[in-house]
C-alpha positions as a printed NumPy array, in Angstrom:
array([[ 77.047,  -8.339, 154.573],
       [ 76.427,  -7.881, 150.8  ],
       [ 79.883,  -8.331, 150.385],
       [ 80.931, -11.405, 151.979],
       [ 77.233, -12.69 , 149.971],
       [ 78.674, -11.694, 146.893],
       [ 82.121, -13.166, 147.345],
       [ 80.381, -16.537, 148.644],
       [ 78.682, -16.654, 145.395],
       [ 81.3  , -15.85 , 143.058],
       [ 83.576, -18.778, 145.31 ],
       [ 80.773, -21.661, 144.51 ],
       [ 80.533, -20.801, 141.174],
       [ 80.347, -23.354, 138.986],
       [ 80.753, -25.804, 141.924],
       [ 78.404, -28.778, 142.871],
       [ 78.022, -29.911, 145.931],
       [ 80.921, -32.812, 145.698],
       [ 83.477, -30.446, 143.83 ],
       [ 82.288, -28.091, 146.646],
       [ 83.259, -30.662, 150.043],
       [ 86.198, -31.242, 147.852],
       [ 87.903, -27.695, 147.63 ],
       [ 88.941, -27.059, 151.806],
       [ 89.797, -23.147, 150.794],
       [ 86.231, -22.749, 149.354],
       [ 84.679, -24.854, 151.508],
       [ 86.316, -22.758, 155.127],
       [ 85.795, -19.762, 153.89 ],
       [ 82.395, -20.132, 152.59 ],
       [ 81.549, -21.199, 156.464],
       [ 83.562, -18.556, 157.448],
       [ 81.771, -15.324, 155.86 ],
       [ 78.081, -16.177, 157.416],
       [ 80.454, -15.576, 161.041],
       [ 81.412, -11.99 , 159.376],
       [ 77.891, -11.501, 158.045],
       [ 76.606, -12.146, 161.857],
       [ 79.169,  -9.954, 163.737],
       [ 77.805,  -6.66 , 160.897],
       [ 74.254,  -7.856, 161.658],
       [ 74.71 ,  -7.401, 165.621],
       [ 76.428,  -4.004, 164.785],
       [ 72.898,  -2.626, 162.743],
       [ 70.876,  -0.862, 164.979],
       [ 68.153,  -1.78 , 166.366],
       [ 66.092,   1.032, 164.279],
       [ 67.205,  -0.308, 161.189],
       [ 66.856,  -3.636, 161.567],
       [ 63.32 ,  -2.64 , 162.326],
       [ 62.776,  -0.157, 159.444],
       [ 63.853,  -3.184, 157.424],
       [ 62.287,  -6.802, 158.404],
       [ 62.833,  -8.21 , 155.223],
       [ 66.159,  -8.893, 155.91 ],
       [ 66.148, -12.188, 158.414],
       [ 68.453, -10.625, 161.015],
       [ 68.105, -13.282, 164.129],
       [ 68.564, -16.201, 161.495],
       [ 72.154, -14.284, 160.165],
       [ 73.476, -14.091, 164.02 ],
       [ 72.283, -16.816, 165.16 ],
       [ 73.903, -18.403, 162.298],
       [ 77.239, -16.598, 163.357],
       [ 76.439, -18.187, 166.697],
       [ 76.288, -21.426, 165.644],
       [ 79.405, -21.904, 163.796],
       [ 81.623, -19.396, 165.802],
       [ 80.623, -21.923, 169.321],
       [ 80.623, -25.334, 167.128],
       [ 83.522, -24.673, 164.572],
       [ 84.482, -28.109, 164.79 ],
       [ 81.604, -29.426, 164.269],
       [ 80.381, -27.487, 160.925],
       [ 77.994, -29.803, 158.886],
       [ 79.555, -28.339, 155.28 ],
       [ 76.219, -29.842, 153.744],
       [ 73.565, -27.434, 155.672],
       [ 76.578, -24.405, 154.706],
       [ 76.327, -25.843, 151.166],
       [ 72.355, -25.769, 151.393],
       [ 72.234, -21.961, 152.692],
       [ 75.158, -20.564, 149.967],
       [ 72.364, -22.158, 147.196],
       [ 69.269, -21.825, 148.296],
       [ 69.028, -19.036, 150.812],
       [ 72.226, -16.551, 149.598],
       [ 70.357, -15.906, 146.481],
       [ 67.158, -14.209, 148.393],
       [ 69.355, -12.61 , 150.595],
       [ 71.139, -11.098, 148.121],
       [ 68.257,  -9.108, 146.324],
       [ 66.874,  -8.042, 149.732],
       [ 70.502,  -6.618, 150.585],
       [ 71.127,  -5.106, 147.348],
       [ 68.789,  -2.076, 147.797],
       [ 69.794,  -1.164, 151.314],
       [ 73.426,  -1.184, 150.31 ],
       [ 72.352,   1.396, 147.236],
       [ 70.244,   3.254, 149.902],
       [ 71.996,   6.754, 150.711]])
């Protein structure tokens, strides 16, 4: 999950939002990696997830959900809105549990 944050970040870089609904690559695969980010969510068990509420598990599946069962109708704007304001607090609560042993 950290991973497909991380790469999401580095692919908006320097990006606004036009350049962003511009570039179809960035713009698919950006909606893309919340799907992969949902599917390794559902795979955490259940006594992890628990040991570790900070992380907003049903939001990240049912995320998955939403654009696996509506891919044609992705609104790029909300995906936009979560890869700038929402990946950056996931990010530093993901960080320590991927350093975690």
């Amino acid at each position: 999950m950290l991973d497909r944050c991380l790469r999401i970040r580095k692919l908006i870089c320097g990006l606004d939002s036009e350049a962003f609904v511009g570039e179809e690559t960035v713009r698919v695969t950006v909606a893309h990696y919340p799907q992969d980010m949902g599917e390794a969510a559902r795979r955490v068990s259940s006594t992890f997830r628990e040991a570790h509420a900070e992380v907003p598990w049903r939001e990240i599946i049912a995320t998955r959900n939403r654009i696996a069962h509506d891919c044609t109708d992705v609104d790029f704007d909300i995906v936009w809105d979560v890869a700038t304001a929402e990946l950056p607090s996931l990010i530093e609560v993901l960080q320590p549990l991927a350093s975690d042993p």
